[in-house]
Each structure stands twice: as structure tokens, then as C-alpha cells.
C-alpha positions as CSV (number, residue, x, y, z in Angstrom):
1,X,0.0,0.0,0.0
2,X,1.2,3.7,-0.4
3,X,2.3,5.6,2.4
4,X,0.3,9.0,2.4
5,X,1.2,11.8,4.8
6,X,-1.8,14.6,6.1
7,X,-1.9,16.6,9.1
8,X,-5.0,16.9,10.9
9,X,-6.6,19.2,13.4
10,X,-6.6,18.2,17.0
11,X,-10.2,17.8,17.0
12,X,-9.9,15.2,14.5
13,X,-7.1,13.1,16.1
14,X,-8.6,13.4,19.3
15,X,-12.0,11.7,17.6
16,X,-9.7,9.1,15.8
17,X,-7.9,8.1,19.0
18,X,-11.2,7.7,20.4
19,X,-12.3,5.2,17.9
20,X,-9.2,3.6,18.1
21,X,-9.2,2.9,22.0
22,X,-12.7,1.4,21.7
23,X,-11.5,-1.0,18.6
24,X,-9.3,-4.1,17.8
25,X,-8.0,-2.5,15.0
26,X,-4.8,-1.1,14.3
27,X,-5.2,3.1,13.6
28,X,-3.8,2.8,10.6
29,X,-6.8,0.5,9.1
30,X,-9.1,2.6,10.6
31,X,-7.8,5.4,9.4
32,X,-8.0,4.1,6.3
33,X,-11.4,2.9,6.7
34,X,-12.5,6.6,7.6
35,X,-10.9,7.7,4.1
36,X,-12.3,5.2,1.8
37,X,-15.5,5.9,3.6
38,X,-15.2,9.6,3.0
39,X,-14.4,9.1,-0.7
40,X,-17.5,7.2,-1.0
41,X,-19.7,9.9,0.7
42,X,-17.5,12.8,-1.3
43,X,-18.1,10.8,-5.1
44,X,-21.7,9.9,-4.0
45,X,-22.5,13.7,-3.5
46,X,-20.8,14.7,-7.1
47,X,-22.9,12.0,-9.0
48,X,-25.9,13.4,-7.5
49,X,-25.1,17.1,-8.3
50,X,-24.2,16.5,-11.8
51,X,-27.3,14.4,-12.8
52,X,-29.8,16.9,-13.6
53,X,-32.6,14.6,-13.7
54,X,-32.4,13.8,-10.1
55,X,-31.7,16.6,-8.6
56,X,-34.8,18.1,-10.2
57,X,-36.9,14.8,-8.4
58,X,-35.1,15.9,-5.2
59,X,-36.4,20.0,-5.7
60,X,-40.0,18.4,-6.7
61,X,-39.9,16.2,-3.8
62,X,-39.3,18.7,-1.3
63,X,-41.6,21.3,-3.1
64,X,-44.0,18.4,-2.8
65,X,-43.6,18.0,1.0
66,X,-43.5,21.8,1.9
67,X,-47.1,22.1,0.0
68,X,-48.2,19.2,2.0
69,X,-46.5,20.3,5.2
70,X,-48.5,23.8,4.8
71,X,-51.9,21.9,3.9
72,X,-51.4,20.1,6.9
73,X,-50.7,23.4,9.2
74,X,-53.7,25.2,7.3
75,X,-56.3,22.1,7.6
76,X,-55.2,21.8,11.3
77,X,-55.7,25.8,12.2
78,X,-59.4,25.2,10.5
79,X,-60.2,22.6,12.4
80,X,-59.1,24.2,15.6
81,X,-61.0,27.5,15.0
82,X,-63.7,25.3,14.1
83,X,-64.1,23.1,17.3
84,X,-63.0,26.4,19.5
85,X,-65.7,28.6,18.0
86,X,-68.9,27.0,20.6
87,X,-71.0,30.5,19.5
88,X,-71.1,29.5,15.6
89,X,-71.4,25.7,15.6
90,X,-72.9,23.1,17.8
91,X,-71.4,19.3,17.0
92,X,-73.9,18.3,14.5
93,X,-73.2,21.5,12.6
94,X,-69.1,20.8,12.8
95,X,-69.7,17.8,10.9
96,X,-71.2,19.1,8.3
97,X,-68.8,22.1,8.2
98,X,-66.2,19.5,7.7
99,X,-68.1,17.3,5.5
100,X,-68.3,20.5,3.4
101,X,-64.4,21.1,3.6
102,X,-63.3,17.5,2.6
103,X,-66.1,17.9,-0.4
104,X,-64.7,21.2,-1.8
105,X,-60.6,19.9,-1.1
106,X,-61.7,16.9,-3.4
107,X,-63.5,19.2,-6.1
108,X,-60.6,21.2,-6.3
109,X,-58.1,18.2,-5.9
110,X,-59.8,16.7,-9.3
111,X,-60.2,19.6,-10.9
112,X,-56.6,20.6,-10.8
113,X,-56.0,16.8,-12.0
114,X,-58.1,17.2,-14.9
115,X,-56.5,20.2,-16.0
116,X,-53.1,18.6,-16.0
């Protein structure tokens, strides 16, 4: 094997001294572990950054989840305000409030699917 020669902070080789005291391996082959590791992680992250085609799925996918994430909050707060507000609405008249809600969301839903 090549011999290769880095200097590391003393953050790092207090970490790598840590891992070596709780092992049965000699530092070297962990160190060496840790880099080959590293490379992996480092050559992973440059595939994924220069294919376009899934880094676009990643945007959509968090796009997707932060409209979903904000349905969520605004479907919650209705409820609440519903359930809280006692003056408006007895419980017969919450259901149907909902019922209403979950009608018009679907409406909506396959509308915008139809016009896709």
C-alpha cells in the first residue's frame, strides 16, 4: 500500500484516537477505513449534483412536501377554530362544516388533475 502523509486538526485526532481505544484494530486501518468511507460519501455527492434529472426529483420532492406540510398546518388551524368557535357551531353542525371542507378539497383536488 502507499504511504500517504496529512496533518489533521486536533479535533480530528482526538475523535480518531477515540475510535481507536474502543476498537481491535490497528489506527492505521481505521484510518483508512475513515478515508475510503469519506471518498465514497464525497463521489456519492458529485454523482448526484451533476445528474440533472435527479436533482430536479429531489427539488420536486421537497416542493412536494412543503405544500403538504403547509396543507397540513392550514387544515389543522381550520379545524381548531372550528371546534373552538362554541358560539357558531354546535357538534352536528361541525360535521357538516367538515363534511363540506373535505367535499370542496376533493373538487378542487380533481379539478386541478383534470386540467393537467
Amino acid at each position: 500500500m502507499p504511504r500517504v502523509v496529512s496533518f489533521l486538526n486536533d479535533e480530528i485526532m482526538k475523535n480518531i484516537k477515540e475510535l481507536y481505544k474502543d476498537s481491535d484494530k490497528s489506527l492505521s486501518r481505521i484510518i483508512s477505513e475513515l478515508v475510503d468511507i469519506g471518498y465514497k460519501v464525497k463521489q456519492h455527492h458529485e454523482t448526484q449534483q451533476t445528474d440533472p434529472i435527479e436533482k430536479r426529483k429531489a427539488e420536486l420532492k421537497d416542493k412536494h412536501t412543503e405544500y403538504l406540510l403547509r396543507i397540513m398546518a392550514v387544515t389543522t388551524d381550520i379545524y381548531r377554530c372550528i371546534r373552538n368557535e362554541k358560539s357558531k357551531y354546535n357538534e352536528e353542525l361541525i360535521d357538516e362544516v367538515l363534511d363540506t371542507i373535505v367535499t370542496n378539497a376533493r373538487i378542487f383536488i380533481n379539478g386541478q388533475s383534470e386540467n393537467k
